[in-house]
Backbone atoms as SQL, in Angstrom:
CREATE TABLE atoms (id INTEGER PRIMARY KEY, chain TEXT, resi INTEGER, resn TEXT, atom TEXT, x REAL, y REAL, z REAL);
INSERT INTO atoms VALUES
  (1, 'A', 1, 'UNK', 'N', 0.824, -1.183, 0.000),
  (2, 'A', 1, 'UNK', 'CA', 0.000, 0.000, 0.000),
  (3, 'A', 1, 'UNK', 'C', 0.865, 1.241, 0.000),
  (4, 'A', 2, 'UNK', 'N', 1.990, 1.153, 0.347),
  (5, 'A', 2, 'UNK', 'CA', 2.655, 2.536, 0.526),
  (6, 'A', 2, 'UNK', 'C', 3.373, 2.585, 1.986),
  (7, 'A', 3, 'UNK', 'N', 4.225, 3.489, 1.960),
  (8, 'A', 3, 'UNK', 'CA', 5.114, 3.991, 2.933),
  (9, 'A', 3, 'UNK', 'C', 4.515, 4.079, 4.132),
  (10, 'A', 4, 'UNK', 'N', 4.856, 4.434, 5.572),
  (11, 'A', 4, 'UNK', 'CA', 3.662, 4.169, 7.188),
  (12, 'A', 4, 'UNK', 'C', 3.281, 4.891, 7.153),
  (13, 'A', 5, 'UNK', 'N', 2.960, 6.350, 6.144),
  (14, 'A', 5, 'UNK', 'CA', 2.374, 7.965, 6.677),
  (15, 'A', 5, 'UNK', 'C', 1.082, 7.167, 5.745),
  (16, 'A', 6, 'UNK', 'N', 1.220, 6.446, 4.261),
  (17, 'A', 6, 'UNK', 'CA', 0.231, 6.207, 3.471),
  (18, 'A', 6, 'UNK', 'C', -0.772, 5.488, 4.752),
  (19, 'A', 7, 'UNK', 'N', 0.136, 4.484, 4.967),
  (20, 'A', 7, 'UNK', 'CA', -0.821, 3.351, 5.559),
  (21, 'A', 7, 'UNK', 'C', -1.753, 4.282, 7.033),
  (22, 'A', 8, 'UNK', 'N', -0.903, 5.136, 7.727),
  (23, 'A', 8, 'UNK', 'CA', -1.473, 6.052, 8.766),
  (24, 'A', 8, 'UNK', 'C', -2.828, 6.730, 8.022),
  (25, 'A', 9, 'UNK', 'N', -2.726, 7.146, 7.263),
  (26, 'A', 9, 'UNK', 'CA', -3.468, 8.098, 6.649),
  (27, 'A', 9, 'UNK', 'C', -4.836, 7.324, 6.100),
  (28, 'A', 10, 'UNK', 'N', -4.297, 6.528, 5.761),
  (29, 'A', 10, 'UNK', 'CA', -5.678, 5.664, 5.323),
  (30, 'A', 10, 'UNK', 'C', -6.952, 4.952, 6.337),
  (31, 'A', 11, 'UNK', 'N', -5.855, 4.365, 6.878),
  (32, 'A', 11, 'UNK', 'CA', -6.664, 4.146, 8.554),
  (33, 'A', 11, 'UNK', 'C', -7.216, 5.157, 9.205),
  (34, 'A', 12, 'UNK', 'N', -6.676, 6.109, 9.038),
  (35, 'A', 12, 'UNK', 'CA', -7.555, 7.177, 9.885),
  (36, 'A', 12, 'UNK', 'C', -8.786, 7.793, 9.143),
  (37, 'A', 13, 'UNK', 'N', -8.805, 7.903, 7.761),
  (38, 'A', 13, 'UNK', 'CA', -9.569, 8.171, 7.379),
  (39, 'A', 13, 'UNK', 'C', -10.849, 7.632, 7.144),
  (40, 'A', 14, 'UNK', 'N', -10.571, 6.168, 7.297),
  (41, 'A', 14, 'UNK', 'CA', -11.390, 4.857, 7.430),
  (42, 'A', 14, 'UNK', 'C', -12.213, 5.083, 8.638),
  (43, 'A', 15, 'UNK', 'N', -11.347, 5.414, 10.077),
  (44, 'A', 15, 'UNK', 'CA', -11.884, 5.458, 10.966),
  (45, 'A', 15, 'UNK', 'C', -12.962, 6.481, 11.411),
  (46, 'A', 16, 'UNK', 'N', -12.377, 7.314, 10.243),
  (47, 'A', 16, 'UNK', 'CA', -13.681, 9.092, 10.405),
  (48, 'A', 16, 'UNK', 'C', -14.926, 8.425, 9.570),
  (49, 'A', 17, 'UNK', 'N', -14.617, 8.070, 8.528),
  (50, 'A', 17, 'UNK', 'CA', -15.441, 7.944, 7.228),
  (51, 'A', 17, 'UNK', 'C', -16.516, 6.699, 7.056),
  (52, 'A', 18, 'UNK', 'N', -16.146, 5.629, 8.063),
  (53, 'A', 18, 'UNK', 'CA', -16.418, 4.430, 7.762),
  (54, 'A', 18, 'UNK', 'C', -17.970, 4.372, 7.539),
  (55, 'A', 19, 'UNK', 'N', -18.151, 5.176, 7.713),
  (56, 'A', 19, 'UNK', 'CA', -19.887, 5.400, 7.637),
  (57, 'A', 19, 'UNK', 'C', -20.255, 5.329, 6.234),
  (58, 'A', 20, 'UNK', 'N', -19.868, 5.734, 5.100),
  (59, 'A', 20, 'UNK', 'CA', -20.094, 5.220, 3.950),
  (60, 'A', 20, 'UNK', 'C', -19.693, 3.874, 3.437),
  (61, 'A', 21, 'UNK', 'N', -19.409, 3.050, 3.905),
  (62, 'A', 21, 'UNK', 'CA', -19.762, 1.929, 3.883),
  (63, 'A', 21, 'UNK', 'C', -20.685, 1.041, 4.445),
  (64, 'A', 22, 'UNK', 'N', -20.978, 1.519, 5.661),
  (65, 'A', 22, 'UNK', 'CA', -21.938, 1.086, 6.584),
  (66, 'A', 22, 'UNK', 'C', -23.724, 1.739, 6.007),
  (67, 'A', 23, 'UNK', 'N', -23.421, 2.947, 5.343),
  (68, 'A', 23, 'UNK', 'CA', -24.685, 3.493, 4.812),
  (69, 'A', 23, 'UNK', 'C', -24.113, 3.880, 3.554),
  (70, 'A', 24, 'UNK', 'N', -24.188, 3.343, 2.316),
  (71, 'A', 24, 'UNK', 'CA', -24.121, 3.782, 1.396),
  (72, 'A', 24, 'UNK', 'C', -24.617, 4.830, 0.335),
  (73, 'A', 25, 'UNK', 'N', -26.309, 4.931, 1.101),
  (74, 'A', 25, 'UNK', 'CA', -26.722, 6.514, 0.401),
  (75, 'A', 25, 'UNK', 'C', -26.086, 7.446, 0.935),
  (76, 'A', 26, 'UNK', 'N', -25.447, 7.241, 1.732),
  (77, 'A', 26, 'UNK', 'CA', -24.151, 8.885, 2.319),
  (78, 'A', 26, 'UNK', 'C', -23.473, 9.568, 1.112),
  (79, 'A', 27, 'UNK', 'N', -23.206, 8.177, 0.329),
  (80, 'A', 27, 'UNK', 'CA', -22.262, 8.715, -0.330),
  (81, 'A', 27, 'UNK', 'C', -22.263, 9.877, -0.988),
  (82, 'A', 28, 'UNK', 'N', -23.482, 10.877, -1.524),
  (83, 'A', 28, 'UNK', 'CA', -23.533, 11.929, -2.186),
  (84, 'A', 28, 'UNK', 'C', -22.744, 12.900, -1.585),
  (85, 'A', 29, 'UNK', 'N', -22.519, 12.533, -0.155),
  (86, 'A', 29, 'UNK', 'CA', -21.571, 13.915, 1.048),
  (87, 'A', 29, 'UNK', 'C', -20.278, 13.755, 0.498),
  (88, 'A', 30, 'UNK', 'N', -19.405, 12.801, -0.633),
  (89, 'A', 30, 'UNK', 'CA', -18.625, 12.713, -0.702),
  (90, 'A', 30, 'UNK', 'C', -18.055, 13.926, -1.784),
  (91, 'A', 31, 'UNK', 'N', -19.300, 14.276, -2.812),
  (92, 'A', 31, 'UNK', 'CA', -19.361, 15.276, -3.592),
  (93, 'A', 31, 'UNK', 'C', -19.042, 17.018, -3.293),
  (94, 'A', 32, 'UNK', 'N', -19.242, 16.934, -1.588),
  (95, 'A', 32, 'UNK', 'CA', -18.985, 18.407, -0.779),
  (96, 'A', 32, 'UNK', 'C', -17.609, 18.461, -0.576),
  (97, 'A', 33, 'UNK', 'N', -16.865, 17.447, -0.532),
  (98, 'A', 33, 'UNK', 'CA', -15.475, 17.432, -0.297),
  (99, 'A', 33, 'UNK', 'C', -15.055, 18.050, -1.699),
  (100, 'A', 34, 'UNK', 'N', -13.568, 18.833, -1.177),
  (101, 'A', 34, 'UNK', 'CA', -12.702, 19.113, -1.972),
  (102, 'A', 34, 'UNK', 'C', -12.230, 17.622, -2.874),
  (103, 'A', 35, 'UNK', 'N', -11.808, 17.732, -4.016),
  (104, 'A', 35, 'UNK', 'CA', -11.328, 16.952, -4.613),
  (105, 'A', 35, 'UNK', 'C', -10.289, 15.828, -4.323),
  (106, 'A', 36, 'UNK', 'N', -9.282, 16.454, -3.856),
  (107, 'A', 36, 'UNK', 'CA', -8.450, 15.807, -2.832),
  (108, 'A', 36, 'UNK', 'C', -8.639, 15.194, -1.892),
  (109, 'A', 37, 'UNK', 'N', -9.476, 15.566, -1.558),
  (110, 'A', 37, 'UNK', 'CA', -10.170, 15.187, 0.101),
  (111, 'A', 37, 'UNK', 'C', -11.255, 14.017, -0.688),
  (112, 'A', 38, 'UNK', 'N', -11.900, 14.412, -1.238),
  (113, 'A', 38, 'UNK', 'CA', -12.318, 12.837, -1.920),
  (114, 'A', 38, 'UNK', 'C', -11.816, 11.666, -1.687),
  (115, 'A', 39, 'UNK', 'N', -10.478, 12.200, -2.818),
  (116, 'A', 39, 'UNK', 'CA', -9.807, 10.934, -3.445),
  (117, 'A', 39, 'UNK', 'C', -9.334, 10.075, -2.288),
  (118, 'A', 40, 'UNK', 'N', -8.685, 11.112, -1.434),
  (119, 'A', 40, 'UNK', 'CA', -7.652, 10.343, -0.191),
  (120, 'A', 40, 'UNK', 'C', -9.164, 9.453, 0.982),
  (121, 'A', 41, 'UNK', 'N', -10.327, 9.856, 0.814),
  (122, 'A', 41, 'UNK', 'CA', -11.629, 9.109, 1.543),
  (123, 'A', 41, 'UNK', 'C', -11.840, 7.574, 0.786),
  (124, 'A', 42, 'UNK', 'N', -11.952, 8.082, -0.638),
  (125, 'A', 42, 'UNK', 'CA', -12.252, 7.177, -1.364),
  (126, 'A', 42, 'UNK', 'C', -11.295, 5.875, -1.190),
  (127, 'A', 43, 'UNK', 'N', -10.248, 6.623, -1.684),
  (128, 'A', 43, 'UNK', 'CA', -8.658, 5.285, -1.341),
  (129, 'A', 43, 'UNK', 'C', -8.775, 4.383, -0.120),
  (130, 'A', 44, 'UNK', 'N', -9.172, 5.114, 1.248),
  (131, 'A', 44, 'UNK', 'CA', -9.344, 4.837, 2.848),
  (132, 'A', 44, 'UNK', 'C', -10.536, 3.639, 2.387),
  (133, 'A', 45, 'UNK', 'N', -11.876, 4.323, 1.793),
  (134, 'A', 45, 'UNK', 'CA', -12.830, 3.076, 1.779),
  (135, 'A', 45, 'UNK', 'C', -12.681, 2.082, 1.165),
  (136, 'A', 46, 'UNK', 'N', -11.609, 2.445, -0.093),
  (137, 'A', 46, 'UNK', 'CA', -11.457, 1.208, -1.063),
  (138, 'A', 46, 'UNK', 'C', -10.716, 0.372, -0.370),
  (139, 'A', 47, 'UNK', 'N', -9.857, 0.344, 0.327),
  (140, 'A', 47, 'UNK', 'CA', -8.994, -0.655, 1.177),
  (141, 'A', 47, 'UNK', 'C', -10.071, -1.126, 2.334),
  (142, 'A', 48, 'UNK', 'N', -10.565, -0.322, 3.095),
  (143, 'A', 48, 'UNK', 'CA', -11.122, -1.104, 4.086),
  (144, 'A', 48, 'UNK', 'C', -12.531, -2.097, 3.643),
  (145, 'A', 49, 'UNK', 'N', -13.064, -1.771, 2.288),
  (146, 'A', 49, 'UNK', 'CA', -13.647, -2.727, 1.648),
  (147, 'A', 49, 'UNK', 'C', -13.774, -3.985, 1.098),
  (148, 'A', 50, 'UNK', 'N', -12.530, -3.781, 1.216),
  (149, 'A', 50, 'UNK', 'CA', -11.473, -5.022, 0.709),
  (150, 'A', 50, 'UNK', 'C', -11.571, -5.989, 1.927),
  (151, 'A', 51, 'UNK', 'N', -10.769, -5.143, 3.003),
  (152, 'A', 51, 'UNK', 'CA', -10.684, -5.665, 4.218),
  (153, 'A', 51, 'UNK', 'C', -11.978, -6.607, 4.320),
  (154, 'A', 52, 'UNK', 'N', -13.303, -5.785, 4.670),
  (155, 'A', 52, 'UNK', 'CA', -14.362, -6.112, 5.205),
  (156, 'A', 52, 'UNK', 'C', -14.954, -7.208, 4.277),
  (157, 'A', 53, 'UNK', 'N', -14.560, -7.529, 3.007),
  (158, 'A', 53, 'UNK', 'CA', -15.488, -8.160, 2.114),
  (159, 'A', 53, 'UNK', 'C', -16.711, -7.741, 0.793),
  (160, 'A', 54, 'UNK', 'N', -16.636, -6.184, 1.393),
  (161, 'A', 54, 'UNK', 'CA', -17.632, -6.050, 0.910),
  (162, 'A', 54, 'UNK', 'C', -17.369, -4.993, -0.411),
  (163, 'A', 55, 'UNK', 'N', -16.399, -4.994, -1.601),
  (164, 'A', 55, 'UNK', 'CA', -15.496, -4.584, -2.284),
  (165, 'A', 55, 'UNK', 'C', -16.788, -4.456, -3.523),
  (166, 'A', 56, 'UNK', 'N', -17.288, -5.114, -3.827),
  (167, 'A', 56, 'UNK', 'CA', -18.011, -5.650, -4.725),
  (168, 'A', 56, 'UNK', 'C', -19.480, -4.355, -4.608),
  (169, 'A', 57, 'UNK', 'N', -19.934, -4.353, -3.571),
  (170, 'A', 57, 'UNK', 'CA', -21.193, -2.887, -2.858),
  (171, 'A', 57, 'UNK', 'C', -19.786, -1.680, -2.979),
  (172, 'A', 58, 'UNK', 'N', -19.153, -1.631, -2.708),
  (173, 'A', 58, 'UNK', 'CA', -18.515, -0.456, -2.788),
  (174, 'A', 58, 'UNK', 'C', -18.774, 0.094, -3.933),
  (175, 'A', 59, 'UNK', 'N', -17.945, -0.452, -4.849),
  (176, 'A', 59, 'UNK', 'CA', -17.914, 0.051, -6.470),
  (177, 'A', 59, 'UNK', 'C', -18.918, 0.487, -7.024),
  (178, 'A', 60, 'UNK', 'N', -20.317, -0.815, -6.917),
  (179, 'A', 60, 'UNK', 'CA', -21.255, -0.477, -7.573),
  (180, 'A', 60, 'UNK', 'C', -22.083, 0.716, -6.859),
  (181, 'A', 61, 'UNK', 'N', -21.948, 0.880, -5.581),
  (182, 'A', 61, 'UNK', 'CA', -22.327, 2.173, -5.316),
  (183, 'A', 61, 'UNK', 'C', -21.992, 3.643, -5.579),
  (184, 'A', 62, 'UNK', 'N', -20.344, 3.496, -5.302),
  (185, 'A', 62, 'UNK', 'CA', -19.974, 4.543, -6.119),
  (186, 'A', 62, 'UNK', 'C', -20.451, 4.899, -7.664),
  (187, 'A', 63, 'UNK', 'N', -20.570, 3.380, -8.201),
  (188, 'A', 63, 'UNK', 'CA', -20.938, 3.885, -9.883),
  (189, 'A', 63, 'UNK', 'C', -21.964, 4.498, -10.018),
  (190, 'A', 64, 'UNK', 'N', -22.959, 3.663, -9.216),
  (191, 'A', 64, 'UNK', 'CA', -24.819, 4.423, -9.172),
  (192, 'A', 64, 'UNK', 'C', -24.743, 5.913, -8.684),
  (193, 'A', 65, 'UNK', 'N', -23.895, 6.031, -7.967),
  (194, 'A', 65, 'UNK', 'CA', -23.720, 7.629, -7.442),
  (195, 'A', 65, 'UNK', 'C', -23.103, 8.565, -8.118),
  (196, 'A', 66, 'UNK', 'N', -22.333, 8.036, -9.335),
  (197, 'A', 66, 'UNK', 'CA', -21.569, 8.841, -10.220),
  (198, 'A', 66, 'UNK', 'C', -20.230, 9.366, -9.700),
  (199, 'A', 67, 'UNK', 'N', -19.689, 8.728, -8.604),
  (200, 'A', 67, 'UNK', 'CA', -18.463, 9.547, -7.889),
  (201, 'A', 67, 'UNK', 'C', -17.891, 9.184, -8.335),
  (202, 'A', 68, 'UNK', 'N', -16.545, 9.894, -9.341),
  (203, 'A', 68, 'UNK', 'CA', -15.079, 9.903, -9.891),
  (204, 'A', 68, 'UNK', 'C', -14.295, 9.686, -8.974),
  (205, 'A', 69, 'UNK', 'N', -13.094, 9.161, -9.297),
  (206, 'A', 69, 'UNK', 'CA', -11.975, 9.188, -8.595),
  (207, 'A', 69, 'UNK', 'C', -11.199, 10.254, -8.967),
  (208, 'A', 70, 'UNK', 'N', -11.543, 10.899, -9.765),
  (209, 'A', 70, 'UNK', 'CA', -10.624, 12.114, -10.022),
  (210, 'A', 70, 'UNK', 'C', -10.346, 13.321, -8.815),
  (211, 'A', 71, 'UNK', 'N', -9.085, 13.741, -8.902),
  (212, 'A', 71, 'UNK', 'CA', -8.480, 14.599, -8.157),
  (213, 'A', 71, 'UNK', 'C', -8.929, 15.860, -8.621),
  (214, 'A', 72, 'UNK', 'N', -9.460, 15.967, -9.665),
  (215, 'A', 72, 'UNK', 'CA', -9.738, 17.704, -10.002),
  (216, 'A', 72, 'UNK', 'C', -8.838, 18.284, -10.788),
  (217, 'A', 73, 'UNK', 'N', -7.863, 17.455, -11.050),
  (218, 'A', 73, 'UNK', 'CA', -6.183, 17.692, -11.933),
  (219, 'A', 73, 'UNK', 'C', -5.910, 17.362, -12.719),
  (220, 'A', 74, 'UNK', 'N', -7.198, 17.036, -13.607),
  (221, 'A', 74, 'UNK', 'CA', -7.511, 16.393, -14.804),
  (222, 'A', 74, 'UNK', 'C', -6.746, 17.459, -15.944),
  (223, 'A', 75, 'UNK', 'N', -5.567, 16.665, -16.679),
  (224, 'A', 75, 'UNK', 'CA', -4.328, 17.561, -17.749),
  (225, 'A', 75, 'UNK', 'C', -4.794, 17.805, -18.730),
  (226, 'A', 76, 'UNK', 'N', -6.406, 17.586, -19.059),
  (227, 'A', 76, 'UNK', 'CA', -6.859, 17.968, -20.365),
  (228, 'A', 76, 'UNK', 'C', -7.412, 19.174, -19.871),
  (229, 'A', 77, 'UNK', 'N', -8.033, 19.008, -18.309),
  (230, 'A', 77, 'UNK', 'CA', -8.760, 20.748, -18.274),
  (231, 'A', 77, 'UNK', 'C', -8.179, 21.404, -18.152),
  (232, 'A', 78, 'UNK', 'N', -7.252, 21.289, -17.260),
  (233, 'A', 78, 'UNK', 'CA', -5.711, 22.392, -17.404),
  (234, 'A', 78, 'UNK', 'C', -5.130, 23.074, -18.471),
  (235, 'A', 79, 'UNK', 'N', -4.968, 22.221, -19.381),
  (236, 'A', 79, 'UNK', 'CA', -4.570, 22.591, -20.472),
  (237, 'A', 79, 'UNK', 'C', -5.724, 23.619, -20.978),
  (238, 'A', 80, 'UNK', 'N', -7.151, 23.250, -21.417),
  (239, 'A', 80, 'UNK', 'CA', -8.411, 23.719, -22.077),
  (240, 'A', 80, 'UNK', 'C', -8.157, 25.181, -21.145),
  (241, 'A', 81, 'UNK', 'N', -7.761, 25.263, -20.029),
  (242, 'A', 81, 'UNK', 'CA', -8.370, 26.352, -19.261),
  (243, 'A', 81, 'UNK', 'C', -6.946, 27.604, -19.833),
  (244, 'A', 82, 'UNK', 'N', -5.676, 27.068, -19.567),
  (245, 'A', 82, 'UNK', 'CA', -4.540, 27.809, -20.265),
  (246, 'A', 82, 'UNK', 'C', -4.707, 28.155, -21.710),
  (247, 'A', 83, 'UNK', 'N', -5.342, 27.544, -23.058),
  (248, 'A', 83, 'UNK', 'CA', -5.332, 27.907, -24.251),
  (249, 'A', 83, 'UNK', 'C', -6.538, 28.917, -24.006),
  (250, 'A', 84, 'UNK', 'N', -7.409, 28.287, -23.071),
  (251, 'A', 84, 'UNK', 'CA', -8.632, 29.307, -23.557),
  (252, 'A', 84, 'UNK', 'C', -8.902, 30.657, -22.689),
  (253, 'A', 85, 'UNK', 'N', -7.632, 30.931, -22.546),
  (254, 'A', 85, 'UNK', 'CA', -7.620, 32.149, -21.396),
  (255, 'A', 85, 'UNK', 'C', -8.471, 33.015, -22.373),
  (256, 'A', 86, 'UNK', 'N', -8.766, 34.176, -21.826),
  (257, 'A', 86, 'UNK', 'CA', -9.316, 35.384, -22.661),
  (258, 'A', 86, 'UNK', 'C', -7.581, 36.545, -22.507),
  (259, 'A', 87, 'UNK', 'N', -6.708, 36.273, -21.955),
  (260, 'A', 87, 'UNK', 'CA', -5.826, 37.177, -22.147),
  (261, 'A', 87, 'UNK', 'C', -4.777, 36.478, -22.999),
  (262, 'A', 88, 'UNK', 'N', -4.730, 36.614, -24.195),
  (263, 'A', 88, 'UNK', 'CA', -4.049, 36.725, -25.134),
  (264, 'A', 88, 'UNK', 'C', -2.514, 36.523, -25.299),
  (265, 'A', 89, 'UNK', 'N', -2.132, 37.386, -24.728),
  (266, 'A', 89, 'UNK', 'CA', -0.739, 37.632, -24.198),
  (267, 'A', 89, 'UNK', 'C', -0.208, 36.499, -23.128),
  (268, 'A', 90, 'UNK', 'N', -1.104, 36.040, -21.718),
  (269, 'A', 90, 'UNK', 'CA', -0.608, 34.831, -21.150),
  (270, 'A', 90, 'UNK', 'C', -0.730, 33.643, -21.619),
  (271, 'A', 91, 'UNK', 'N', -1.438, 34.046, -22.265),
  (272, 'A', 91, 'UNK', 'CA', -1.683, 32.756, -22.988),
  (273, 'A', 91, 'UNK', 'C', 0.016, 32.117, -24.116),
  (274, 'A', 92, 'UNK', 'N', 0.285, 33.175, -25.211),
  (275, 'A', 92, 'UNK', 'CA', 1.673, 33.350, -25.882),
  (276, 'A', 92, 'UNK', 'C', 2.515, 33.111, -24.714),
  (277, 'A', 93, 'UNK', 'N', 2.718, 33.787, -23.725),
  (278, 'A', 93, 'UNK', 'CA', 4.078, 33.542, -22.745),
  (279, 'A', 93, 'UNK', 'C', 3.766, 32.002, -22.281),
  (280, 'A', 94, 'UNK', 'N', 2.615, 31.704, -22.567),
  (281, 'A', 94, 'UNK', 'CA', 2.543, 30.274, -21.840),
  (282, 'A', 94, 'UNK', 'C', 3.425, 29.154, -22.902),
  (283, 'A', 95, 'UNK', 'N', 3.231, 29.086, -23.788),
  (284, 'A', 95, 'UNK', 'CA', 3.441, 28.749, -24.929),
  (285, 'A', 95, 'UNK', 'C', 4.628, 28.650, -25.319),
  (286, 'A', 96, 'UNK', 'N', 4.965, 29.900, -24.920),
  (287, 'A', 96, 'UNK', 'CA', 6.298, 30.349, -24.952),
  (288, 'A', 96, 'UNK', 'C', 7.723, 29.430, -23.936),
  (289, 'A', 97, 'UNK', 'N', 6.993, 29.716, -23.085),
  (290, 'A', 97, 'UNK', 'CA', 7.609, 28.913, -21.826),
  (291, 'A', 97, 'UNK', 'C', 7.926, 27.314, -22.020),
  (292, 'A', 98, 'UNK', 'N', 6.860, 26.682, -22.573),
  (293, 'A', 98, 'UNK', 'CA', 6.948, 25.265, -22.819),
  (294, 'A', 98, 'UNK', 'C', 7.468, 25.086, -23.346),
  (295, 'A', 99, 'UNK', 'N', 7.312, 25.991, -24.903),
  (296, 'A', 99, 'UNK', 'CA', 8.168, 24.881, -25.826),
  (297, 'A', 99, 'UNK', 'C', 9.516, 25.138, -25.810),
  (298, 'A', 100, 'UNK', 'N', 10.363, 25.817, -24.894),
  (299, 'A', 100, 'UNK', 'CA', 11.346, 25.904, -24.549),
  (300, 'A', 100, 'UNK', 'C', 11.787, 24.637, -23.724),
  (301, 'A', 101, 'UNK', 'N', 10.674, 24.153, -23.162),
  (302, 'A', 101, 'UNK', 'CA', 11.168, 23.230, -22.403),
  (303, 'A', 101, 'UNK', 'C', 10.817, 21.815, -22.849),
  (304, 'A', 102, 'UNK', 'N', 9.933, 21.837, -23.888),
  (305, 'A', 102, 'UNK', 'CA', 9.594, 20.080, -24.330),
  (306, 'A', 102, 'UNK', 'C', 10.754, 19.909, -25.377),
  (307, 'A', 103, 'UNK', 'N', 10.844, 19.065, -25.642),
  (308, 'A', 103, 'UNK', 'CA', 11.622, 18.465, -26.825),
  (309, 'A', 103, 'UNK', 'C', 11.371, 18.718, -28.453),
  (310, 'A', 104, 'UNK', 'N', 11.757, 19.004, -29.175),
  (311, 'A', 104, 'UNK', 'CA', 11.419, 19.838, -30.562),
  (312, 'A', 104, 'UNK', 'C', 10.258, 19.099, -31.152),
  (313, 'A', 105, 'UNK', 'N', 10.689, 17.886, -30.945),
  (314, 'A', 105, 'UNK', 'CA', 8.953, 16.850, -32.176),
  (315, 'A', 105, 'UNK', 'C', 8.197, 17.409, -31.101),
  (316, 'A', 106, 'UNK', 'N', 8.147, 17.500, -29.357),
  (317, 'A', 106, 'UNK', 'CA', 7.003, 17.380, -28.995),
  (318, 'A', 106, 'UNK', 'C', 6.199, 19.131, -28.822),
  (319, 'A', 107, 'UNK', 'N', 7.483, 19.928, -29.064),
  (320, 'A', 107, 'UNK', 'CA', 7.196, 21.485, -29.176),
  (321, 'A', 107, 'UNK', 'C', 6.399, 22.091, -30.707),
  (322, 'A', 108, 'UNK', 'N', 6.820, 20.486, -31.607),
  (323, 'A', 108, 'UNK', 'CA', 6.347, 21.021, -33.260),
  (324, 'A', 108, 'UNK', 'C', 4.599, 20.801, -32.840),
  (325, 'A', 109, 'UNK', 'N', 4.538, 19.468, -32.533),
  (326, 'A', 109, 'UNK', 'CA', 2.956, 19.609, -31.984),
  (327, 'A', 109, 'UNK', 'C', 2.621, 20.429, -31.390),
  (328, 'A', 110, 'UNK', 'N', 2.595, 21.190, -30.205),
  (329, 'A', 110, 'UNK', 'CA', 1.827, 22.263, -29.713),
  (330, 'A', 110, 'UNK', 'C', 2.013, 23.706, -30.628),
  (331, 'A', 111, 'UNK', 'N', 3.406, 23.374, -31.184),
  (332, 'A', 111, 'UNK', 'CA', 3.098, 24.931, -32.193),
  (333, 'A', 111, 'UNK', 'C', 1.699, 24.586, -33.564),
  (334, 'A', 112, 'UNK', 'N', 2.180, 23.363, -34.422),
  (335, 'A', 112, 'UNK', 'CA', 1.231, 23.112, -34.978),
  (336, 'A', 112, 'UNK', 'C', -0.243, 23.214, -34.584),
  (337, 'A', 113, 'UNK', 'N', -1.089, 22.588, -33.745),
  (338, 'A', 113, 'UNK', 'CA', -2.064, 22.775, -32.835),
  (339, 'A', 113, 'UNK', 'C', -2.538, 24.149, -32.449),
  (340, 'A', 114, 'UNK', 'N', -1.443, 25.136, -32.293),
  (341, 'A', 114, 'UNK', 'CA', -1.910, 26.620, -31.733),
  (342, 'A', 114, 'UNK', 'C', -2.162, 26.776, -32.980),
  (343, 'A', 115, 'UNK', 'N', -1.599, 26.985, -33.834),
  (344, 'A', 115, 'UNK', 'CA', -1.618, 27.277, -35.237),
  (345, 'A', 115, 'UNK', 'C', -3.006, 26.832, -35.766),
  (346, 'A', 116, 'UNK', 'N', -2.901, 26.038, -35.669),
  (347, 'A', 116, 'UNK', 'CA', -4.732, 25.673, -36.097),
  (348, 'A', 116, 'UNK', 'C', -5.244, 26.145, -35.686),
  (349, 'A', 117, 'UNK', 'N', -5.294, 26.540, -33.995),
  (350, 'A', 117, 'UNK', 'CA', -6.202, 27.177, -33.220),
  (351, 'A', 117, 'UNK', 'C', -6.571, 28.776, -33.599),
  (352, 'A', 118, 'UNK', 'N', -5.544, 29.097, -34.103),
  (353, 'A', 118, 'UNK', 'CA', -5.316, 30.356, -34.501),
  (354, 'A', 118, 'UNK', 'C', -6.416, 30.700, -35.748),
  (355, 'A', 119, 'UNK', 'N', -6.303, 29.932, -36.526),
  (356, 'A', 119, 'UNK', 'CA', -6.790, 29.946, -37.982),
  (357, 'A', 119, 'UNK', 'C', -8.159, 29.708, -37.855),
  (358, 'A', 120, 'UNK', 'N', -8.552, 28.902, -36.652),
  (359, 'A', 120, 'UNK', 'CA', -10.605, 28.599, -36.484),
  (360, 'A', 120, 'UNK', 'C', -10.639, 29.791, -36.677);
């Protein structure tokens, strides 16, 4: 599972949280959490589910509930949110910045790509 702060961390969160396993319509409270704070709940229940047996109700509850495992750090919105700035200019220095730092084939793609973007 990870290093003793992982394994600390999980247990404890198990021990706050365990209630969504025990009541599974809770789970919508999981949606008020920060993203992070999700994920690191979610991880806590997925192990102690395991533990308990009951791995199988976990999942499918989460699925019926629609809860992601996503952190909120999803590299496609990041990206969508940097091209589609409305300031113009940070946007170029952004651009700017990278392809200084990727590798030339992988800097020809994002110039190509702006370039298109340019031309819609």
């Amino acid at each position: 599972m990870g290093n003793a702060k992982t394994v600390s961390d999980r247990y404890n969160f198990s021990l706050r949280y365990h209630k969504f396993l025990t009541n599974m319509n809770s789970l919508p409270e999981l949606l008020t959490f920060t993203p992070n704070k999700r994920l690191h709940v979610m991880k806590a229940m997925s192990s102690l589910s395991k533990f308990c047996g009951c791995d199988d109700r976990w999942k499918h509850a989460i699925k019926r509930h629609k809860i992601t495992w996503s952190s909120g750090n999803n590299s496609f919105k990041i990206f969508d949110q940097i091209v589609n700035q409305t300031n113009y200019v940070d946007m170029l220095e952004w651009i700017r910045k990278v392809i200084a730092l990727l590798p030339k084939s992988h800097s020809n793609i994002l110039l190509f790509n702006f370039n298109w973007i340019k031309t819609k």
